[in-house]
N, C-alpha and C positions, 0 to 999 in steps of 0.2 A: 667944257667937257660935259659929258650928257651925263646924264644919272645912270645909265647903264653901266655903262662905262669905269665910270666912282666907284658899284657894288661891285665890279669883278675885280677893280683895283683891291678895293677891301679884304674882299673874301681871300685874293692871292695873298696879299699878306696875313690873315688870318691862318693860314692851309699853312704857309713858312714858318709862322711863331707856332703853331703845334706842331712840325715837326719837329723842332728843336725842343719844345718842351718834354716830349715825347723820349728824343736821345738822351737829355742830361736826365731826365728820373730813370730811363733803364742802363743808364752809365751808374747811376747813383747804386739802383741794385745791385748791380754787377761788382761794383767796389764793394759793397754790404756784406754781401753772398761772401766774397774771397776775403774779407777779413774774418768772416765768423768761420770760414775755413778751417785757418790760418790760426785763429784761435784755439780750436779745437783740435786740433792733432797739436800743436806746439803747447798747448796750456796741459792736454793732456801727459805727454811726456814729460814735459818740467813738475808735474804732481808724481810721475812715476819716478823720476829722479829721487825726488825729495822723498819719497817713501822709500826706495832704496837705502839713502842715505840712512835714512832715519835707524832701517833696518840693522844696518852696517854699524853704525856706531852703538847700538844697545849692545855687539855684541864684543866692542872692544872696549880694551883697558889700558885707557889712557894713561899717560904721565911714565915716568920713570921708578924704578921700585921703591926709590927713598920717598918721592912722593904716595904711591899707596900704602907705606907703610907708617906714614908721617897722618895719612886720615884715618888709622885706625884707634881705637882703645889701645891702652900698655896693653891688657891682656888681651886682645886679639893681638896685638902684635910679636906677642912672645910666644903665642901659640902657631899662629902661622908661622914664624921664625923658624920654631925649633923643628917644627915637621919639613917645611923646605928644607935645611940644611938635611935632614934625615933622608929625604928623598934624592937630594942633589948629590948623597956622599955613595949610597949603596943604589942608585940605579941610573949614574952618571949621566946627571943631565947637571944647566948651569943653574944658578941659584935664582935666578929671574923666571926661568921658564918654570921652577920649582914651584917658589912662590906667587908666580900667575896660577898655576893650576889647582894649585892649595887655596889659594882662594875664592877661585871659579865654583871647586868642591863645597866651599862652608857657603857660596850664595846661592847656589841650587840646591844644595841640603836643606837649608835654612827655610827656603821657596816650599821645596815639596813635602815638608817635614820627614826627610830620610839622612840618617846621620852621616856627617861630613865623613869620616874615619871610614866609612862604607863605602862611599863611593871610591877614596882614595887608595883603600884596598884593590878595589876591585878592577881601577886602573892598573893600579902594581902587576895584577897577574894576568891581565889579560892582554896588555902593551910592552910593559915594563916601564912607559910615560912616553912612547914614542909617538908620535902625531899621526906617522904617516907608517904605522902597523896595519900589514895586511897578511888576512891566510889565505890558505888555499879554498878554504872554503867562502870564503870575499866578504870575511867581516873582517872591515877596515877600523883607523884610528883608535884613539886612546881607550874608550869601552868597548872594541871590536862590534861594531854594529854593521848587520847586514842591512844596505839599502832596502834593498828587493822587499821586504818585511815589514819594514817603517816607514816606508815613503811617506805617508802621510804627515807622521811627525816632520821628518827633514823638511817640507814644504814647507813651515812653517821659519824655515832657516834658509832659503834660495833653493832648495830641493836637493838630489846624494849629492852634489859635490859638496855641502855643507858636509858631507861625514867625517873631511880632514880638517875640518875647521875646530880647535882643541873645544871653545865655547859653544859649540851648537852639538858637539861628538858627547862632551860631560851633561850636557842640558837633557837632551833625549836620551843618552842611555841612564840615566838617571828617571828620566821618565817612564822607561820600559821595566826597570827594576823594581820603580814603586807600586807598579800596574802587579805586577805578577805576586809580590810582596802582599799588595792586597786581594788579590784575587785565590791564592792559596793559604793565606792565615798562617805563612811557617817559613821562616825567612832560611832554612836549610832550603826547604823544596824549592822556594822564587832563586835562588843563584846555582841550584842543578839547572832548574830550568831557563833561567839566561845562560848558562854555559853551553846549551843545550846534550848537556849529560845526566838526564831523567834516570837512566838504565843504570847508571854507575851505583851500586848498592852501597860502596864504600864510602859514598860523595866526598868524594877528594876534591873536587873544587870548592865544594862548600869549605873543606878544614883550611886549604890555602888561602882561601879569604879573610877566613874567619882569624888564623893564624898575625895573617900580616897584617890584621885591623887591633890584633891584641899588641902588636909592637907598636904601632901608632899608639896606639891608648898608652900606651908605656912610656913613649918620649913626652906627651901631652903631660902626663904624671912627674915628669922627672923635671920638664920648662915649671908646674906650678911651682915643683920645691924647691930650686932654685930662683925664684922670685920672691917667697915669701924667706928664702933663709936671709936678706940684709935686714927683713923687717925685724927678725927675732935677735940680729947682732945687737941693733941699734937699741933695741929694747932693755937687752942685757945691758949692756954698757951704762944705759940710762942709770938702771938700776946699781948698779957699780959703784956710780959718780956719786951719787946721792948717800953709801954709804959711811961715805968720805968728809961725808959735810958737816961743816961744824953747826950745832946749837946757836942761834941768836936769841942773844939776851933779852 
């Protein structure tokens, strides 16, 4: 075979091995490319999930009532108690929904430094504890919060459909209450002005608040005294027994 001959044998083989090397590195990217895809739209939605998630369960309350009421102190627990029962008897709701809300109250109280008994008032008159209270004027659930108003806040809850949601409805308007609270220095004028009844000279929303937060305060009053009255039985008694007691020699 001539030497001519040989270099074109070559070279064709040379020209064949780089086309293929050619295919399998732009096959390589081409797989690269579609996994980092693939990656990224699926990696990103599996993170949106998971913050969902994440979102969702902050703002539930897990377990069954005997359960939350089995992680609290005796005295949260007598205190919650006796206000759910008070709520479940005169604004007929059941005693789990009671004391979910009652509680929801004393952890965003506790949160915004705005006392629990305040807020739960001012569910009282503005729902009566219904979830899915709406007026005419389209302030919905438990604190009657207009979306339109607060969107910002709801955002922070999945946006207004969070406003029937009882946890996200006690959270913000609890929020808007302590805004106003602090913004007027006069906690008459901050609940004219979340009722939006500034003009009312009489502020009759203030005294109903202010009323049914005095009969909270009342039952909270009456759960301590009957808590502490075994402690003074037993004390008596103590004392009783001992006067009984013989002298040892």
């Amino acid at each position: 075979m001539s030497p001519g001959r040989l270099q074109d044998i070559e070279a064709s083989h040379l020209a064949r091995w780089s086309r293929r090397l050619v295919s399998v590195l732009a096959l390589c990217a081409s797989i690269a490319a579609l996994a980092l895809i693939v990656d990224t739209q699926h990696g990103q939605r599996f993170g949106e999930g998971l913050q969902s998630s994440s979102d969702t369960l902050s703002l539930a309350e897990p377990g069954t009532l005997q359960d939350r009421q089995a992680a609290l102190a005796p005295a949260e627990e007598n205190r919650y108690r006796a206000l759910s029962e008070f709520v479940a008897n005169r604004y007929r709701v059941s005693q789990d929904v009671a004391f979910d809300l009652v509680s929801q109250a004393h952890q965003v109280g506790e949160h915004l430094q705005l006392d629990p008994l305040l807020i739960i008032a001012v569910i009282a008159i503005e729902s009566r504890f219904n979830p899915i209270a709406e007026s005419v004027a389209g302030a919905k659930g438990l604190m009657q919060i207009i979306p339109k108003y607060h969107s910002d806040k709801l955002e922070a809850f999945g946006g207004e459909r969070a406003v029937f949601d009882p946890a996200a409805n006690i959270q913000v308007g609890a929020q808007i209450l302590k805004e106003y609270i602090r913004t007027t220095g006069n906690l008459g004028i901050a609940l004219q002005m979340y009722a939006g009844a500034l003009g009312d000279n009489e502020d009759q929303y203030t005294n109903k608040v202010l009323n049914e937060k005095q009969r909270l305060q009342h039952v909270v009053t009456q759960s301590l005294r009957r808590a502490a009255a075994p402690a003074v039985v037993r004390t008596a008694s103590a004392r009783n027994s001992n006067a009984f007691a013989l002298p040892l020699d």
